[in-house]
C-alpha angles and dihedrals in degrees: 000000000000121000129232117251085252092057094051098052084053097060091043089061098038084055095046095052095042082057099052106037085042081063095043091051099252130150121227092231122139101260092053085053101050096047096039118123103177079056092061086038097067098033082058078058090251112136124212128280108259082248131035105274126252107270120238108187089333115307116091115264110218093169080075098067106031106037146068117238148098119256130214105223146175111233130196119208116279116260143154086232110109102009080131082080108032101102105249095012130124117229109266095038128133113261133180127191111239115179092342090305119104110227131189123262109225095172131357104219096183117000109253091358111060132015142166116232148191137194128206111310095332106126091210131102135212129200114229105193128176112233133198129210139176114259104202093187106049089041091060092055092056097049094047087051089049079051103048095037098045092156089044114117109236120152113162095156116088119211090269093070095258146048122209120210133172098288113359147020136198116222126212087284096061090245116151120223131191123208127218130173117230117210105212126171115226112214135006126352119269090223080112086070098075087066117049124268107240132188117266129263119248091244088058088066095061099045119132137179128284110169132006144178139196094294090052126264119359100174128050128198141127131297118257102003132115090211140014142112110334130202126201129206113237103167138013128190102191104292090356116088122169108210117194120217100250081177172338109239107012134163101242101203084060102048095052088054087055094049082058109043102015112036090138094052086054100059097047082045093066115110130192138066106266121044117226114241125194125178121193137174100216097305102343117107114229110171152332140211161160123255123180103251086233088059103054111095093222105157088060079074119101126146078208113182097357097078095084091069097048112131135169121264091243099032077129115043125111 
C-alpha cells in the first residue's frame, strides 16, 4: 500500500498539529478541528511561527506577523490590571486589549493616543495610534439639526474648545470627528519566523560593505578580497535592514554589477534548502536564521526605482 503525495501531506500536518495542540494543552475534539486555524495552516503546507501567534478575537493572526500592512483595531485603555494574562508579560506591566487579545506596553507615547507594543517571545514592536478623521456625515446632521432646533439646547464642546467622547469629539467648528486605532510594526517582518534563528558564523562578524545605495549597503563581503561569501539586502525598515546569503565563493565584482542591473536573477539564483537570513541595525549584528527555501517570499522582493543610484563602496577611492 503506498499513499498519494496529498495524503501524506495530510498526515504530516495532522502530526504536526497533534504535537503541538497536544503542548499547548488542546483536545483533538471536532469542534478544535473545525475552528483551528494552525490545522489549515499546515494542510495549506505553512508550518507553524517559532512562537504562538499573537490572538485577534480569538484565532491566532499570523498576517501580523508576517505581513506588511496597517490594521484597523479596536483598543481598551492601558492598565496594569491584567498583565498576569497578557502572554510575556510580569505581573504589574502595563497591558492593553487590542482585538480581544491583551498585549504588553512596552512605551506609552502619548497616554490614551499612541503606544508601543509587544506580544509573547517575539523581539519585535508595533505601534498602536489613535487616529481622527472627519465624519461628514455625521457632521451635516449635526449642523441641520443646529439649524432646525435652533432653540435646542445642544452644547458638545467643552470650554477648552473641544470634548472628547469614546469614540468621537466635535471641535469649536461643530465638526464631528471619529477615532480608530491603527496597528503598525515598527522594523523588519516577522515572515523569518517560520524558519529557526541560529547563531552567526565567524565570517558574519567581519563583513563589511561592497556596494551601497541611497538606503546604505546593499552588498556584504569581505575586506580586501576579490571573492568570498556575499550577502544581498533585500529589506530595510528604517535602521533596520535584513541581507540573504547569495554564497559561499563568489566574484565580487560580479556580484556588485549584478545588485545593480539583475536583483531579480540573484534571488532566483539562489540553491539550497534554507535560506540564510541576517538582520542588522547599521553595523550591529541582531540576529540570524534559517528559513526553508520554499517559505521565503522571495519574489515580494524588488529594489524598484533606486537602482539607478547603486555605486561601489570604494567607486571613489585613489
Amino acid at each position: 500500500m503506498s499513499f498519494s503525495d496529498r495524503e501524506k501531506q495530510l498526515i504530516r500536518a495532522a502530526f504536526a498539529w497533534g504535537q503541538i495542540t497536544q503542548k499547548e494543552g488542546y483536545t483533538l475534539s471536532d469542534l478544535e478541528i473545525e475552528k483551528s486555524v494552525l490545522f489549515r495552516r499546515l494542510l495549506a503546507g505553512r508550518p507553524p511561527l517559532a512562537f504562538p501567534p499573537p490572538l485577534r478575537h480569538g484565532f491566532p493572526w499570523y498576517e501580523v506577523i508576517e505581513g506588511r500592512s496597517e490594521h484597523v483595531v479596536n483598543a481598551s485603555e492601558a492598565s496594569p490590571e491584567h498583565s498576569i494574562i497578557a502572554p510575556g508579560s510580569k505581573p504589574g506591566d502595563t497591558c492593553i486589549l487590542i482585538d480581544g487579545a491583551f498585549w504588553r506596553v512596552a512605551e506609552t507615547l502619548r497616554e490614551r493616543e499612541e503606544y508601543l507594543v509587544e506580544w509573547g517571545e517575539y523581539p519585535m514592536q508595533w505601534r498602536l495610534q489613535k487616529h481622527w478623521e472627519v465624519n461628514y456625515e455625521m457632521t451635516q446632521q449635526l449642523h441641520s439639526f443646529r439649524q432646525e432646533n435652533p432653540e435646542a439646547n445642544v452644547n458638545l464642546a467643552s470650554r477648552n474648545g473641544q470634548r472628547e467622547y469614546s469614540e468621537f469629539r466635535v471641535d469649536d467648528d461643530q465638526t464631528v470627528w471619529l477615532s480608530e486605532w491603527h496597528l503598525t510594526r515598527i522594523g523588519l517582518p516577522g515572515w523569518v519566523w517560520v524558519g529557526y534563528e541560529v547563531a552567526a558564523e565567524p565570517s558574519v562578524h567581519s563583513l563589511v560593505s561592497l556596494c551601497q545605495d541611497q538606503l546604505g549597503p546593499l552588498v556584504l563581503g569581505v575586506t580586501g578580497a576579490e571573492r568570498g561569501p556575499g550577502w544581498l539586502r533585500i529589506e530595510q525598515v528604517g535602521a533596520e535592514a535584513r541581507y540573504i546569503k547569495l554564497g559561499d565563493e563568489l566574484e565580487y565584482k560580479t556580484l556588485i554589477a549584478s545588485a545593480m542591473t539583475e536583483f531579480e536573477r540573484l534571488l532566483h539564483g539562489i540553491a539550497g534548502d534554507d535560506l540564510e537570513v541576517m538582520d542588522r541595525r547599521d553595523s550591529e549584528l541582531l540576529r540570524c536564521y534559517r528559513v526553508p527555501m520554499q517559505l521565503a517570499p522571495l519574489e515580494q522582493f524588488d529594489l524598484g526605482d533606486v537602482n539607478y543610484d547603486l555605486v561601489p563602496e570604494n567607486a571613489y577611492a585613489g
